[in-house]
PADOKE-542161 format. One record per residue (C-alpha): chain; x, y, z; residue in three letters; residue number from 1. Coordinates in steps of 0.001 Angstrom, whole numbers. Each point is the difference from the previous one (the first is absolute). Layout:
<pts>
   chaine        xx        yy        zz   residu   num
        A         X         Y         Z      ALA   NUM
...
</pts>
This chain:
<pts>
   chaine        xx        yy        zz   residu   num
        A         0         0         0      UNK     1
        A      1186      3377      -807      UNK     2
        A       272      2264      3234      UNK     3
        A       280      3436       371      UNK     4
        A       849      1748      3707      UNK     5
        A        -4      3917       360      UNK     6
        A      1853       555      2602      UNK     7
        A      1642      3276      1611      UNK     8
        A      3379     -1148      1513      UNK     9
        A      2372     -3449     -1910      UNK    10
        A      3418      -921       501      UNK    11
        A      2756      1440       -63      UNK    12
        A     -1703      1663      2600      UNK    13
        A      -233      -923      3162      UNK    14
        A     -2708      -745      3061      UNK    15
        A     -2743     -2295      1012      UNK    16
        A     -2221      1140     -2676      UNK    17
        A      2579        20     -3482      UNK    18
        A      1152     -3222      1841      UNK    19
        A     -3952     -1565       114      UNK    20
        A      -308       669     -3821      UNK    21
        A      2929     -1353     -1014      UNK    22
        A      -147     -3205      1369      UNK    23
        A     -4165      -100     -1173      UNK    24
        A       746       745     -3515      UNK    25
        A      3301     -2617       216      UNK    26
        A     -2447     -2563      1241      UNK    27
        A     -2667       372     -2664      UNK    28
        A      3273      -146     -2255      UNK    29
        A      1148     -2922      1262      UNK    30
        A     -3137     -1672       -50      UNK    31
        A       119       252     -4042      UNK    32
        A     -2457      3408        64      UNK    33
        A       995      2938     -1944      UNK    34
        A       488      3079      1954      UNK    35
        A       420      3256      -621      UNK    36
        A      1015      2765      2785      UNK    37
        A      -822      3489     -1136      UNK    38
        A      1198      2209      2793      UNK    39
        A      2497      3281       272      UNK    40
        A      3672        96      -139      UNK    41
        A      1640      -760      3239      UNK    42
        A      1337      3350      2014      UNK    43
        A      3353      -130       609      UNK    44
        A      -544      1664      3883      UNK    45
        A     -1682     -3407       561      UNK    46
        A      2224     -2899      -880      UNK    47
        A      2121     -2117      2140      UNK    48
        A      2547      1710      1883      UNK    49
        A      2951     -2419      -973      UNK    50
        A     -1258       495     -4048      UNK    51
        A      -973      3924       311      UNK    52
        A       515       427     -3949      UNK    53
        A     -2170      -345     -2404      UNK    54
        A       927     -1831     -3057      UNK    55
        A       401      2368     -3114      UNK    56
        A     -3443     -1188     -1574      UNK    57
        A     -2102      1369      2777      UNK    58
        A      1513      3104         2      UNK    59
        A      -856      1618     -3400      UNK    60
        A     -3619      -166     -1993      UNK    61
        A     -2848      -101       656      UNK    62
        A     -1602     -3400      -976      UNK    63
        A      1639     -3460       220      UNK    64
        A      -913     -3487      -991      UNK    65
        A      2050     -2892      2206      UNK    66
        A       558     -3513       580      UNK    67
        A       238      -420      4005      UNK    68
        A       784     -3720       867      UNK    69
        A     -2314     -1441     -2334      UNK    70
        A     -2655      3273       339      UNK    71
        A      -997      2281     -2201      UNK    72
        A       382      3949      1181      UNK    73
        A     -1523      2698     -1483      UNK    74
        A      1714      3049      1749      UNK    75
        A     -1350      3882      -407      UNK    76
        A      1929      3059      1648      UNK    77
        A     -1699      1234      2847      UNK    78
        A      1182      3661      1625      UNK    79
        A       784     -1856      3473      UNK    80
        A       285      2739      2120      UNK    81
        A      2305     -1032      3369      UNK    82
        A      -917      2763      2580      UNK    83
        A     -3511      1843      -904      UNK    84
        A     -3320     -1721      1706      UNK    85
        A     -1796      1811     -1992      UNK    86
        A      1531      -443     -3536      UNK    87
        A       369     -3753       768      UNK    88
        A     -3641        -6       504      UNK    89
        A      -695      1640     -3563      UNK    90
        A      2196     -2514      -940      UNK    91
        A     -2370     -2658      1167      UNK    92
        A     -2352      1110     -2573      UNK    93
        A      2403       850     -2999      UNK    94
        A       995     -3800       241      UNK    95
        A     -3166     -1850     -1141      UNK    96
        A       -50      1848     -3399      UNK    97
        A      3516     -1216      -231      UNK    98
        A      -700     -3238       648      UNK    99
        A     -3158      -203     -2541      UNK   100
        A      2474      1099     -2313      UNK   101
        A      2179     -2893       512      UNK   102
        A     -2547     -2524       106      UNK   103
        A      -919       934     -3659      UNK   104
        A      2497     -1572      -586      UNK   105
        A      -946     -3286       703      UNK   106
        A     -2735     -2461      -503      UNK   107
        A      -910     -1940      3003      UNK   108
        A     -3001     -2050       923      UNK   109
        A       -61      1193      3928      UNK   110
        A      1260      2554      1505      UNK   111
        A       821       672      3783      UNK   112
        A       674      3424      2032      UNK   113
        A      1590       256      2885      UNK   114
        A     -1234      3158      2436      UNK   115
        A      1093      1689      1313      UNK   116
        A       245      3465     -1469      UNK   117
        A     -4089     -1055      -808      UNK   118
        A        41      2395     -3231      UNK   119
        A      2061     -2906     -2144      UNK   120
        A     -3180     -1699       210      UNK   121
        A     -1178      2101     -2469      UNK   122
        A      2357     -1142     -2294      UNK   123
        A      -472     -3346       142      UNK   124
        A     -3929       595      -441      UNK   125
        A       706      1555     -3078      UNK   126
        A      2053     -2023     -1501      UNK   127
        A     -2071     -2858       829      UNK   128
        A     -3177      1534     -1551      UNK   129
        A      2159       297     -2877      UNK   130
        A       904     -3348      -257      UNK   131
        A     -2766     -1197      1394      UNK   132
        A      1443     -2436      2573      UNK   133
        A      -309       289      3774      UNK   134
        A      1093      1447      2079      UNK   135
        A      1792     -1158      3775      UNK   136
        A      1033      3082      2388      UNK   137
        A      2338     -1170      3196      UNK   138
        A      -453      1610      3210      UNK   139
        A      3351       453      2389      UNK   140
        A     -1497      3006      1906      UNK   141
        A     -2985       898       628      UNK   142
        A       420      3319     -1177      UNK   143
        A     -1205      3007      1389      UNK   144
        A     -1093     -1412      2842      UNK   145
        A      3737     -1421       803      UNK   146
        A      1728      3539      -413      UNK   147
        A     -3562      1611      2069      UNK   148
        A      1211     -2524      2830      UNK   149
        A      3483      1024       -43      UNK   150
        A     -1046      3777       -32      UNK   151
        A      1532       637     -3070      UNK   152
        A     -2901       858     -1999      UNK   153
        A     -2343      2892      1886      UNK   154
        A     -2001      1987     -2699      UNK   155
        A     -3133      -629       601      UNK   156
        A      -260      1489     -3633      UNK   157
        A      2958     -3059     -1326      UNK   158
        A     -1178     -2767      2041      UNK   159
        A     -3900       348     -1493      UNK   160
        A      1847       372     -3365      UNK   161
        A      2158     -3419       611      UNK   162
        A     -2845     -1716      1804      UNK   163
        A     -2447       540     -3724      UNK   164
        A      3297      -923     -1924      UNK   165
        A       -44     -3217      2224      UNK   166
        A     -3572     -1032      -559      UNK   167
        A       239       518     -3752      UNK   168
        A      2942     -1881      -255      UNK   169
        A     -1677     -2980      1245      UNK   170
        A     -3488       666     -2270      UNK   171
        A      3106       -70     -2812      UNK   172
        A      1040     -3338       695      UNK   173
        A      -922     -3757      -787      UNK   174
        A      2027      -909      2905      UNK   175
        A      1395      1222      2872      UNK   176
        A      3144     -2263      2160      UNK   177
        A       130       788      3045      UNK   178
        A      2677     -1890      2401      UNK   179
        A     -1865      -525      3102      UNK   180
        A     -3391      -340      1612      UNK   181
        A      -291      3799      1985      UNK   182
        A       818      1245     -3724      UNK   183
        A     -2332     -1748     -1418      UNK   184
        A     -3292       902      2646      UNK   185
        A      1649      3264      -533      UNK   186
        A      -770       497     -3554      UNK   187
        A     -2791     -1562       100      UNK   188
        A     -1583      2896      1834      UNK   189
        A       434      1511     -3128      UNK   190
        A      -785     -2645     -3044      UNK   191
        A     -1602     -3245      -561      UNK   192
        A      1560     -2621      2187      UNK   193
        A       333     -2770     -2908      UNK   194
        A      2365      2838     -1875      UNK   195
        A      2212     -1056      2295      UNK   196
        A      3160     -2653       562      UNK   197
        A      2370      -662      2857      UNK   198
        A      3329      -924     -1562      UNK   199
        A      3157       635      2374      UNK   200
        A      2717      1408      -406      UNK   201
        A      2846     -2862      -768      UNK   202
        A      3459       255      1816      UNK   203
        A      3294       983     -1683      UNK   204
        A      1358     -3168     -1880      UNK   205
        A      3345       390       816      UNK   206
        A     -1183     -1060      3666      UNK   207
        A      1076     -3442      1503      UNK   208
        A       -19     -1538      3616      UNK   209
        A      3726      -554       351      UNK   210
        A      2585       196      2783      UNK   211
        A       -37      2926      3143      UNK   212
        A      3352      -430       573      UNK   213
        A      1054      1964     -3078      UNK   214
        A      2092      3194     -1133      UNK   215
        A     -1960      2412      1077      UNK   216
        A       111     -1253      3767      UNK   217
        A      3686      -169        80      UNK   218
        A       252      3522     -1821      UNK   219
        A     -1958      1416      2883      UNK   220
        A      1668     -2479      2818      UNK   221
        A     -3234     -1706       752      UNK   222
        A       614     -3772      -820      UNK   223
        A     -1394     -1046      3702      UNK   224
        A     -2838      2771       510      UNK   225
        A     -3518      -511       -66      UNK   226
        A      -787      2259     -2720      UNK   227
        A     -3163      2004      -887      UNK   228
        A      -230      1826     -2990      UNK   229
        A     -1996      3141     -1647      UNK   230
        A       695       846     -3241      UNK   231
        A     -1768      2694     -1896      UNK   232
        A     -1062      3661       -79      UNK   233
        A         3      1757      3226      UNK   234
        A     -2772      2557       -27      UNK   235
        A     -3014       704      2239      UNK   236
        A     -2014     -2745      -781      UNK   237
        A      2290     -2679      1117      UNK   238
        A       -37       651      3434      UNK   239
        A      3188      -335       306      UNK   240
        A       716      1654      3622      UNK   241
        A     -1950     -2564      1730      UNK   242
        A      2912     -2570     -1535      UNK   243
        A      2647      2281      1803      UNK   244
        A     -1835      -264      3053      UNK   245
        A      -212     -3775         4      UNK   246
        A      3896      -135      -174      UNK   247
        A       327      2934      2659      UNK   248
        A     -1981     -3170      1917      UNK   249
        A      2557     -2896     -1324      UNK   250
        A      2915      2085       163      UNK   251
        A      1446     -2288      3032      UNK   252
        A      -315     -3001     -2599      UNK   253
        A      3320      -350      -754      UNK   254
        A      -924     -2544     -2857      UNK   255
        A     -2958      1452     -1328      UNK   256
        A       891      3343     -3213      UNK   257
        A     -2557      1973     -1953      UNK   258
        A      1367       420     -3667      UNK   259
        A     -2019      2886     -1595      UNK   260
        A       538       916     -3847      UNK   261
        A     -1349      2191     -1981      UNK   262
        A      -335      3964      -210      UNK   263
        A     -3028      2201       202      UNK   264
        A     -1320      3616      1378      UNK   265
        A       265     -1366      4120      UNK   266
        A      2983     -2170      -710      UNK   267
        A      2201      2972      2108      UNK   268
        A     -2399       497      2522      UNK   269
        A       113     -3942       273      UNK   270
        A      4431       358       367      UNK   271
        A      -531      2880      2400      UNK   272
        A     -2070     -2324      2590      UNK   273
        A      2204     -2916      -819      UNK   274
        A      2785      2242      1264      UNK   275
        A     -1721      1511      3171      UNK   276
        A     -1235     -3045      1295      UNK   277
        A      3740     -1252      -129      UNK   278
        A     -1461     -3651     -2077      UNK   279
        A      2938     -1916      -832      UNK   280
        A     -2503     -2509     -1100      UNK   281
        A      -973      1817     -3339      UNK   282
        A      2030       364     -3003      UNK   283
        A     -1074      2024     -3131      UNK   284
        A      1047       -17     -3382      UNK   285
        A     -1247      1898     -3334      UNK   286
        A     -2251     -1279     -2652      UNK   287
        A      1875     -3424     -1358      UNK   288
        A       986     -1185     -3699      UNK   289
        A     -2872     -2253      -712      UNK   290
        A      2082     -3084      -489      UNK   291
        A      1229       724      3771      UNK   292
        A     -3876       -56       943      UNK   293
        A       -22     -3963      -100      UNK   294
        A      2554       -77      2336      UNK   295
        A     -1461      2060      2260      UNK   296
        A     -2942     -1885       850      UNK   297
        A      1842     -2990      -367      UNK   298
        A      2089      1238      2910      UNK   299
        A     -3018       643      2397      UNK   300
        A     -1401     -2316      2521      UNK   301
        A     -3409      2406      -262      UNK   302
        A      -724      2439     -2728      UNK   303
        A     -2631      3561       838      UNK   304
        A     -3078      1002     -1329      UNK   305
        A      -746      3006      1617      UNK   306
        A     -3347      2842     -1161      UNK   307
        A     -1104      2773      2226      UNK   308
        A     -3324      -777       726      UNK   309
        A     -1634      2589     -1200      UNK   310
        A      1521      -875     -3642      UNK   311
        A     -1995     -2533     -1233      UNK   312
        A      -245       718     -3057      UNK   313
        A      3685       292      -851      UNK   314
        A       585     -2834      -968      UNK   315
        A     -2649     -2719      1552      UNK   316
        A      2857     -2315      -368      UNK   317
        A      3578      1142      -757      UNK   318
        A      1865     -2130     -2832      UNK   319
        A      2601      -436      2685      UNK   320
        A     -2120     -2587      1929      UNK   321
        A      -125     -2201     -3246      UNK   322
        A      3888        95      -142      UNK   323
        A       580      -520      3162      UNK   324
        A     -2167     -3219       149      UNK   325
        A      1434      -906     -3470      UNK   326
        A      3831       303      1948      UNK   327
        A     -1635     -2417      2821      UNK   328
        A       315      2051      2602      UNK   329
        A     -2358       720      3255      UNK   330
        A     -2065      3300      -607      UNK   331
        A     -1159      2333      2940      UNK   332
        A     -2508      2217      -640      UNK   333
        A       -84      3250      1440      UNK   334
        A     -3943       713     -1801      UNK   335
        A     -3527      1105       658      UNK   336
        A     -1579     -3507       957      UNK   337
        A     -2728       498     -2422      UNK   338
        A      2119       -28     -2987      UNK   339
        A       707     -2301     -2941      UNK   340
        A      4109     -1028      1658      UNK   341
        A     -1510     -1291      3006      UNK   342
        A     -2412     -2198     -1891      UNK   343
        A      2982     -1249     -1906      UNK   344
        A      2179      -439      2405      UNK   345
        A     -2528     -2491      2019      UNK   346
        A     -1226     -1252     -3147      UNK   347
        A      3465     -1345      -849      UNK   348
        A      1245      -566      3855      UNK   349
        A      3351      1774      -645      UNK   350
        A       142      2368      2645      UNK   351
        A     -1571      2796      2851      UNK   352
        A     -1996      3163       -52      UNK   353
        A       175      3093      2189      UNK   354
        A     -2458      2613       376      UNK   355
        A      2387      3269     -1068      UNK   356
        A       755      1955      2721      UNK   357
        A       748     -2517      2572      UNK   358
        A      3665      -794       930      UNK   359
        A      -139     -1750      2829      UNK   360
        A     -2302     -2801     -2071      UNK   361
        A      2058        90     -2713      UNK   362
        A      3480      -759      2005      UNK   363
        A     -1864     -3108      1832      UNK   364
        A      -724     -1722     -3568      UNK   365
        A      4481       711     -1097      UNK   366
        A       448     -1516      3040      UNK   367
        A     -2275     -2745       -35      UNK   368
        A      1382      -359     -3808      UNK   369
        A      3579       195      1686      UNK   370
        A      -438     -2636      2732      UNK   371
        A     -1907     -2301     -2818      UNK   372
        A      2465     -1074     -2958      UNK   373
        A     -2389     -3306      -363      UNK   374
        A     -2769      2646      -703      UNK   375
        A      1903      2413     -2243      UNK   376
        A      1004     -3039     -2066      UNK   377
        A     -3520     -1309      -160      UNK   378
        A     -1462      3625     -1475      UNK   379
        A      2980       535     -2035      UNK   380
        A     -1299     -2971     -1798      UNK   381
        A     -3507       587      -107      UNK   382
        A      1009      3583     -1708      UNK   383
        A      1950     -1340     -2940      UNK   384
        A     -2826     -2820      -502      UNK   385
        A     -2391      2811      -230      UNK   386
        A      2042      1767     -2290      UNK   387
        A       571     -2684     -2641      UNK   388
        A     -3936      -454       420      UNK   389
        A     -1129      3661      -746      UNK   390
        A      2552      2858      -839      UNK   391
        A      2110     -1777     -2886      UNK   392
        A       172      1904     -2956      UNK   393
        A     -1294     -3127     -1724      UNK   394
        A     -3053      -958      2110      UNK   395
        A      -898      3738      -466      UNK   396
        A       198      -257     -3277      UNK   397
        A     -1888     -2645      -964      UNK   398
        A     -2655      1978      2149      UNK   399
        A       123      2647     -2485      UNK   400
        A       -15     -2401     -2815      UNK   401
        A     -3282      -691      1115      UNK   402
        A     -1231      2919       257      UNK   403
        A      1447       754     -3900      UNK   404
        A     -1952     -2824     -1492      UNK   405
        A     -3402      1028      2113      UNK   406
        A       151      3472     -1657      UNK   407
        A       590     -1116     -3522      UNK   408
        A     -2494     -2520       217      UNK   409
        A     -2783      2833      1243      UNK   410
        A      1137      2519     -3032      UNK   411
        A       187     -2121     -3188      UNK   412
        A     -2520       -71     -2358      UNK   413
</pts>
């Protein structure tokens, strides 16, 4: 089947999202599918720190047809601002006539967009009323009511705007993925429930149980530590200072260290505590090359999910908790109990969850974790079982395959 994805963000860029695509369209790929990726050129101010230049292709026109790994990329020169809110929001809507651009230039029989920004769904609507073929839009954030949570969106003026761009969007669709059930009882509130699938999010294939005593313990003079890991932005709606305060509680375990990677808006606030409360117990270290990230969790006895809980709706479940099942390793959830994680989490019998805000709690289950190797062991399994069961690239996949051969079936003649 030929496939076409509209997406924003694609490698050589980096993050979750570019990431997500990537290894979605080199699944379909693989899978003997024809896909084509028509997205912007990557921006140089977001590529991999160790490879920070752009090869000489993506630096001069402005339209460019690729072969990516098996993938065909359709790429169309986007102004990218780095600094200006404002002018990167314009930017959200200069992109979709971009895109429908680019997809002219191919002839697919579905076509899938990823949101957010939600005005590329416009693109894809148009390009599928042009071919006549349906059309799939992907929800990652439930956008505006994510950035409306995370008080980044306050026009009252904007957010009525965003909220009538959110229920068109939907009206525009054949079918709308969602990844989990809140999501889904979400948007239902605002189309026809039988619009709408629950297709998760798959883990990053490069992800294997495998060894703790590896590199990255020895680099950081850990080998015998019980280790518990957070890796990931550090911003307001991680909750992150209630993790400081549970090692401020642990900081006499000699043999128990918090690892915590990643960068974000709090991320000094986070050092500054770190360093008044005197916690030898915590080490922190920038964002990671993503072929370090593997060994990471692999070097963790217990791996962190943590969401303020007033931030439900960014994400309902972080990709994070997919990888860090897929790595085989013990998740604690620092999460609103009413949540999709928690449901998860008991679902697959890989781990605790903690109400946010509640320290003392959530030092009792790392030590009960600590004093309990039979236990961590017997998680740690149940984690990568799940995994192999539900967030493979493959088994997701074949989900959408599904969904493909519904669709055509309901449009041809």
């Amino acid at each position: 089947m030929k496939i076409m994805l509209l997406v924003m963000y694609f490698p050589p860029e980096i993050g979750s999202a570019s990431h997500l695509f990537y290894e979605f369209a080199r699944g379909l790929t693989d899978r003997g599918h024809e896909v084509t990726v028509v997205t912007t050129f990557p921006r140089e101010y977001n590529l991999a720190k160790e490879d920070p230049h752009l090869p000489l292709k993506y630096r001069r026109g402005v339209f460019l047809k690729e072969k990516l790994d098996g993938i065909n990329v359709i790429r169309l020169r986007s102004p990218a601002p780095k600094y200006s809110p404002t002018l990167r929001g314009i930017e959200h809507f200069l992109v979709p006539f971009l895109i429908f651009f680019g997809g002219l230039f191919s002839k697919p029989d579905i076509i899938i967009v990823y949101t957010p920004p939600l005005p590329i769904v416009f693109a894809g609507w148009l390009l599928s009323k042009i071919r006549r073929i349906p059309l799939i839009i992907t929800i990652q954030d439930l956008y505006p009511q994510a950035v409306i949570d995370l008080g980044f969106l306050k026009n009252p003026i904007l957010i009525k705007i965003f909220k009538i761009l959110e229920k068109l969007i939907y009206v525009l669709s054949d079918k709308v993925i969602v990844y989990s059930e809140s999501n889904k009882r979400y948007i239902a509130t605002k189309t026809h429930e039988s619009k709408i699938a629950i297709i998760p999010n798959w883990h990053d294939r490069t992800i294997r149980v495998s060894e703790k005593h590896n590199e990255f313990r020895k680099e950081l003079n850990i080998e015998d530590k019980f280790v518990i890991a957070y890796a990931g932005i550090m911003s307001y709606s991680q909750d992150l200072e209630t993790i400081v305060k549970v090692a401020a509680i642990l900081n006499d375990e000699k043999n128990i260290v918090f690892v915590l990677v990643g960068d974000g808006p709090q991320k000094k606030t986070i050092e500054r505590k770190v360093n008044s409360l005197k916690l030898y117990n915590v080490i922190m270290l920038p964002f990671q090359p993503r072929r370090a990230y593997s060994r990471l969790l692999a070097a963790a006895d217990i791996c962190l999910v943590t969401l303020d809980k007033n931030k439900v709706t960014y994400p309902a479940v972080p990709r994070k908790l997919n990888d860090i099942m897929a790595a085989g390793r013990v998740v604690v959830a620092n999460v609103p109990l009413n949540g999709d994680v928690p449901k998860i989490i008991q679902k697959a019998q890989c781990g605790f969850c903690v109400v946010p805000k509640n320290p003392e709690k959530f030092a009792q289950t790392i030590l009960e974790l600590y004093h309990r190797p039979d236990l961590v062991n017997k998680l740690s399994k149940n984690a990568a079982e799940f995994a192999r069961n539900n967030f493979t690239i493959e088994v997701c996949c074949l989900k959408y395959e599904k969904l493909f051969t519904h669709l055509n079936n309901k449009t041809s003649p």
